[in-house]
C-alpha positions in Angstrom: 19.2 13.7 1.3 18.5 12.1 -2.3 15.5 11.9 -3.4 15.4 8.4 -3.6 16.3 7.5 -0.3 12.4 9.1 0.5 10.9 7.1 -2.7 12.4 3.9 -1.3 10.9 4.4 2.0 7.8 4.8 0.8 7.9 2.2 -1.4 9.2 0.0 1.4 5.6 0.9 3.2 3.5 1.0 0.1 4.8 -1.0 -2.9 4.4 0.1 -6.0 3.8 -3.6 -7.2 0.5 -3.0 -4.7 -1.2 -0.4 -7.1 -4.1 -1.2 -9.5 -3.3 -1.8 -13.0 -4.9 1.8 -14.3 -3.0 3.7 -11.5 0.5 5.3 -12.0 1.8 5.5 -8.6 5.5 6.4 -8.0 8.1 9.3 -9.4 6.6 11.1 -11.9 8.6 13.7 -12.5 12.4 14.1 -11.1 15.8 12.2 -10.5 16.0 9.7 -7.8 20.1 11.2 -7.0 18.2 14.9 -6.8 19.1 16.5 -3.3 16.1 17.4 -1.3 15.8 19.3 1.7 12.3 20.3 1.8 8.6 18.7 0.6 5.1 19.3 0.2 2.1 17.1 0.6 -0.9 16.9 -0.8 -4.2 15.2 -2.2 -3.9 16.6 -5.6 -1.1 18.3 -7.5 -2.6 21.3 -9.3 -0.9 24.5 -10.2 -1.7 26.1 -7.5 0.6 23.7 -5.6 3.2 23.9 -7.8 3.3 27.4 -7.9 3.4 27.0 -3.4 6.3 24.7 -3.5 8.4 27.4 -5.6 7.5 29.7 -3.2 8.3 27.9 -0.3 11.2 25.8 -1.4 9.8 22.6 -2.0 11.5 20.6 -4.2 9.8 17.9 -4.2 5.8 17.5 -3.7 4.4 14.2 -2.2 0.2 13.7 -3.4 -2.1 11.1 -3.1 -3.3 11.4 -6.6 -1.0 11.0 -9.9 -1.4 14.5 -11.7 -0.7 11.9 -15.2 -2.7 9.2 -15.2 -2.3 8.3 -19.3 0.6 9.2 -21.6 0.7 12.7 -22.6 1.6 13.4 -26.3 2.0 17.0 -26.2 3.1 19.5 -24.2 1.5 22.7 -25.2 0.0 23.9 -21.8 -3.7 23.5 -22.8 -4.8 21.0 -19.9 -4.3 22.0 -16.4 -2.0 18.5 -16.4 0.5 19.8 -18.8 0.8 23.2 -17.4 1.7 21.2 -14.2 4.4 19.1 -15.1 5.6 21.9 -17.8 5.9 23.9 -14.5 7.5 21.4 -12.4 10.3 20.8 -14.8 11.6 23.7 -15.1 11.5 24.9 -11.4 13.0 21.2 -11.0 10.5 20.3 -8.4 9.9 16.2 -8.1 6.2 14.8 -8.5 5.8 11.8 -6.7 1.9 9.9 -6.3 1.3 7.4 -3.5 -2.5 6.6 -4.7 -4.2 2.7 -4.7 -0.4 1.2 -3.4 -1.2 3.2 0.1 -5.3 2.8 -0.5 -4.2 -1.0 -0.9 -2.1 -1.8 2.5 -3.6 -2.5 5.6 -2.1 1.1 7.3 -3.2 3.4 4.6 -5.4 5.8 3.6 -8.7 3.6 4.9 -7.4 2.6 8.9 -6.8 6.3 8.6 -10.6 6.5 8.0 -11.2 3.9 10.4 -9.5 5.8 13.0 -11.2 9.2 12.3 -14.5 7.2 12.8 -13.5 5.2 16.0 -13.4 1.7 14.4 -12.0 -1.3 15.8 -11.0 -5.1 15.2 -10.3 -3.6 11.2 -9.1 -5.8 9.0 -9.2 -5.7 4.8 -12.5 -6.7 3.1 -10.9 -7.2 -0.3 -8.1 -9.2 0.3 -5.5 -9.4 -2.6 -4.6 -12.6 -4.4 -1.4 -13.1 -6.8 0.9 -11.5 -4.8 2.2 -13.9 -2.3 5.3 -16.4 -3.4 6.7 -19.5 -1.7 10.7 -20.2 -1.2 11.4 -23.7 -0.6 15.3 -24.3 0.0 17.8 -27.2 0.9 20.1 -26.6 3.4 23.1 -28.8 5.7 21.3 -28.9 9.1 23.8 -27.0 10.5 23.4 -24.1 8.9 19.5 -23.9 9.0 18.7 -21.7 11.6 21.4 -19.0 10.0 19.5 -19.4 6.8 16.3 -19.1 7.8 16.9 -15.9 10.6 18.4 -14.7 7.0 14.7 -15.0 4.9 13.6 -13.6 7.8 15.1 -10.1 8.2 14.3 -9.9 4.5 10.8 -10.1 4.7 9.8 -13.7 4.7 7.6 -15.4 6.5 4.9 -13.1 7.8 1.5 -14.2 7.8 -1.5 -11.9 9.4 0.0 -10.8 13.0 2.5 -13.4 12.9 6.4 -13.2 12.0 9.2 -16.1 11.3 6.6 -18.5 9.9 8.4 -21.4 8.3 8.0 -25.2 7.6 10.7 -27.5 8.3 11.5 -31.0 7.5 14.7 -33.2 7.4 16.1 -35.4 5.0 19.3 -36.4 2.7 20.6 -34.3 0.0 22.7 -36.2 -2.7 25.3 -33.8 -5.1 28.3 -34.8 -7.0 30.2 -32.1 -8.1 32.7 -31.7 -11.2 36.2 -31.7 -11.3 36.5 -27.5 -11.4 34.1 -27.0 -8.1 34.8 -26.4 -4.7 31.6 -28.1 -2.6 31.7 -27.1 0.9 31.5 -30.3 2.0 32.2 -33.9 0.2 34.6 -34.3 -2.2 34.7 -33.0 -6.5 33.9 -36.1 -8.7 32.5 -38.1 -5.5 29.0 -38.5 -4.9 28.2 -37.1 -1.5 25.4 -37.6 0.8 23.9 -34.7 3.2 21.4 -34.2 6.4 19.6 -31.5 4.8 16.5 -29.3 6.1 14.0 -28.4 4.1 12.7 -24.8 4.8 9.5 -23.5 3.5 8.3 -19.8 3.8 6.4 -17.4 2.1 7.4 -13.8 1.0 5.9 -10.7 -1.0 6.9 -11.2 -5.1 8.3 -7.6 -4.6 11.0 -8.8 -2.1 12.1 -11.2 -4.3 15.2 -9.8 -5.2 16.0 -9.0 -1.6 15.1 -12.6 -0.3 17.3 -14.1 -2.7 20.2 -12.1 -2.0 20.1 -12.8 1.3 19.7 -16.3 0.7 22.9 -16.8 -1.3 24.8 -14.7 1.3 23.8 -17.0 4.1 24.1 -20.1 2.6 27.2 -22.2 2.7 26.8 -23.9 -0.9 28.9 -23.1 -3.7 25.3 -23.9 -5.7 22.0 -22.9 -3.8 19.4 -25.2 -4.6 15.5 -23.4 -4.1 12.7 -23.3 -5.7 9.8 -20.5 -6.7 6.5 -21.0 -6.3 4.0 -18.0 -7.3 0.6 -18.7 -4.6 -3.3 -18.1 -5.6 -3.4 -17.2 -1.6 -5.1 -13.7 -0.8 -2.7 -11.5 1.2 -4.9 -10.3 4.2 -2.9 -7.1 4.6 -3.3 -6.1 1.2 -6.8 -5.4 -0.7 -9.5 -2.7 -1.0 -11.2 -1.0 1.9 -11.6 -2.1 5.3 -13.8 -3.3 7.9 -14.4 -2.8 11.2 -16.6 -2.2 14.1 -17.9 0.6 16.4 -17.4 0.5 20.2 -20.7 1.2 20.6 -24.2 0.8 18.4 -25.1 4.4 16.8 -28.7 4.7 15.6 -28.4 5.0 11.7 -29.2 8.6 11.9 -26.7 9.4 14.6 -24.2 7.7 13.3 -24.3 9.8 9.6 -24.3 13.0 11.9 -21.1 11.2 13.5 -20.0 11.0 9.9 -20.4 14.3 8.8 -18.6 16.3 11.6 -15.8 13.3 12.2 -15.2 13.6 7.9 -15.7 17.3 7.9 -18.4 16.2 5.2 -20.2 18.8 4.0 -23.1 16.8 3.0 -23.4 13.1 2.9 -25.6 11.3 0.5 -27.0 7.7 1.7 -29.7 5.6 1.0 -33.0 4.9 2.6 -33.0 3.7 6.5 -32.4 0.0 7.3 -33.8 0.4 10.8 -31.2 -1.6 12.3 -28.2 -0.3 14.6 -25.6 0.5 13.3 -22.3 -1.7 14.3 -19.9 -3.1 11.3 -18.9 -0.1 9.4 -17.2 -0.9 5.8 -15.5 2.1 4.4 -13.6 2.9 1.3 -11.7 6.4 0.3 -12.4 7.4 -3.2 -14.7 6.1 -5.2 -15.6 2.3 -4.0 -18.5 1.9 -5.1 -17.3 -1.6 -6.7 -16.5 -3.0 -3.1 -20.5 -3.1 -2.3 -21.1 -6.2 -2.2 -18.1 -7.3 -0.5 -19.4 -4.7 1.9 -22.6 -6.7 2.3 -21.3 -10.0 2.4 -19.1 -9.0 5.5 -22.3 -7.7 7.4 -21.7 -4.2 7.1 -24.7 -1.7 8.5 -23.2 1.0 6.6 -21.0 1.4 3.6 -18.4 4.7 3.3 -17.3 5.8 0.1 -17.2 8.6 -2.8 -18.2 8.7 -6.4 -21.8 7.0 -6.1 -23.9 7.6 -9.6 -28.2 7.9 -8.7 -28.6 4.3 -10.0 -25.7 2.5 -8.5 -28.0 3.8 -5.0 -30.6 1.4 -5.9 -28.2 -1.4 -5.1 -28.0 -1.4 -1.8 -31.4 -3.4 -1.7 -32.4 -2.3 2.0 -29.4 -4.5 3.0 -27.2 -1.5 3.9 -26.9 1.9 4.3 -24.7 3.4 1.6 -23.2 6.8 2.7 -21.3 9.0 0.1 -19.4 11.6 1.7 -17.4 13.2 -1.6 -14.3 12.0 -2.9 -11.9 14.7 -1.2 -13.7 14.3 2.2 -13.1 10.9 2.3 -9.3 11.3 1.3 -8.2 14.3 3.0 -6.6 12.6 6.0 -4.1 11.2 4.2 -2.1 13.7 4.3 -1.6 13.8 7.7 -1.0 10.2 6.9 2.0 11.0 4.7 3.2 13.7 6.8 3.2 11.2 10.2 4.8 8.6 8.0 7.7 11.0 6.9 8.4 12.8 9.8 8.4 9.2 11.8 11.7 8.6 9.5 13.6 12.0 8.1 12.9 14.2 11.5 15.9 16.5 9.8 13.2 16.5 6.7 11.7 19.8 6.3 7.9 18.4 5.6 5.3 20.8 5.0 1.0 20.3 4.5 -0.1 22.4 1.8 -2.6 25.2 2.8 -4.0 24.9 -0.7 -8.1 23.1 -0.8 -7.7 21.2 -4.3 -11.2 20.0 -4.0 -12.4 20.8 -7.4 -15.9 19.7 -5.9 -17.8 23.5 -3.9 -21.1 23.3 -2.2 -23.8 25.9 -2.2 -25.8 25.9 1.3 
């Protein structure tokens, strides 16, 4: 298959509009029309994995993290970054990075997480605002339910765990068209009045384009008449991290052993003791250290994350347990992620997981 055709699909699950504004999500190096037969996933794309997708045939390789985060000026293969994309160019291998778009959606890299640890009742502790539009249109009564069944199966209309959400309200419509048009109903140069509905719904701003199209295609108007609105509303499938809950109360230090073998952690860092059982679990893959007091706020016992500095510790006040389990540790199931996502859609895809550890990050016991 192209190589778009698995970009798109991606894209379709984690939007690239979804990413923070430092990432660089998306195809890095590579032709969307390239033909693919084979992939490789992993966290990081160092040499070492470029060197195992030449040897087995990967011509593409799937990672979490961007291997170019900033422009690069030069390509003289003194940083680890050149020497990768230097190497992926001319074995024509594709880079592509899925990082804070998949961190960002409510199925990604944290429910992944969540699941490892056994949490239920999850849902998004840092909900996203900004990226949630309205569609208001006018259309002859007749034709409303086409029109809306239309917005729809483009995306429209889904709010939390509930699909083909829409307002609706009746009224009259007044148009007179020129001389040259064709109105579908009412005559050119004759003002014409029509039982209109009103339908409301709400969309993702990156299915714009999509919602429109489908719009124009299913309405019966020579000239569609909508509006845009952009919404301040957070989008509670789309933020940072994720909360949820434990079937059953763990004492604090039984839960961070429960940490350490379900994260295959080989330490874990954490503050002092609360005392108090632990419940509501907050987590965060990477480094979230900026989602504490979110954490707090939601009644978290204990706080999961990377990246933690010795005085950002301090913070947790005795309110919560912060426990840093190391930025690869808390990451490394998404590739089963990606490879589960994949397979789920291109079963003919030859998908493999790298054998390679990129955690830059060793332990002495």
């Amino acid at each position: 298959m192209k190589l778009v055709e698995l970009t798109a699909y991606l894209e379709s699950i984690a939007p690239l509009s979804y990413q923070e504004d430092y990432d660089n999500s998306g195809l890095i190096v590579g032709n969307g029309n390239q033909e693919i037969t084979q992939g490789l996933i992993s966290l990081d794309c160092t040499e070492a994995v470029v060197d195992e997708a030449i040897r087995t045939g990967c011509e593409v390789i799937i990672s979490h993290h961007p291997i170019v985060f900033k422009g690069l000026k030069k390509f003289n293969g003194k940083t680890y970054v050149e020497r990768v994309v230097e190497k992926a160019i001319r074995h024509n291998i594709a880079l592509y990075a899925i990082h804070t778009n998949l961190d960002n959606v409510m199925d990604g890299v944290n429910a992944r997480i969540c699941q490892t640890l056994g949490l239920k009742n999850t849902r998004i502790l840092s909900a996203k605002g900004g990226i949630l539009k309205k569609l208001v249109t006018y259309v002859p009564q007749s034709h409303a339910e086409a029109v809306r069944s239309a917005l729809f199966k483009a995306g429209a209309g889904n709010i939390g765990n509930y699909s083909d959400c829409s307002f609706n309200a009746d009224g009259t419509g007044t148009f007179k068209g020129a001389a040259n048009t064709n109105p579908y109903v009412g005559q050119p140069e004759q003002l014409h009045y029509e039982s209109e509905t009103r339908i409301e719904t709400i969309y993702p701003a990156h299915l714009e384009s999509k919602l429109l199209m489908a719009l124009f295609l299913a309405h019966p108007y020579e000239e569609v008449a909508y509006d845009l609105y952009t919404l301040t509303n957070q989008h509670q499938q789309v933020g940072s991290g994720v909360i949820g809950e434990l079937d059953m109360p763990f004492d604090e230090n039984d839960f961070l052993r429960h940490l350490k073998d379900k994260m295959q952690a080989a330490v874990v860092r954490h503050t002092a003791s609360t005392g108090k059982p632990v419940k509501k679990v907050a987590v965060c893959g990477g480094s979230g250290g900026f989602l504490l007091k979110q954490a707090i706020a939601a009644g978290a016992d204990v706080f999961v994350t990377a990246d933690y500095k010795y005085h950002e510790f301090f913070d947790a006040e005795g309110k919560i347990v912060i426990a840093d389990i190391g930025h690869f540790e808390s990451e490394q199931f998404t590739q089963h992620l990606l490879y589960e996502i994949i397979r789920k859609k291109f079963s003919n895809f030859a998908v493999r997981l790298t054998e390679i550890n990129t955690n830059p990050i060793k332990y002495f016991i």
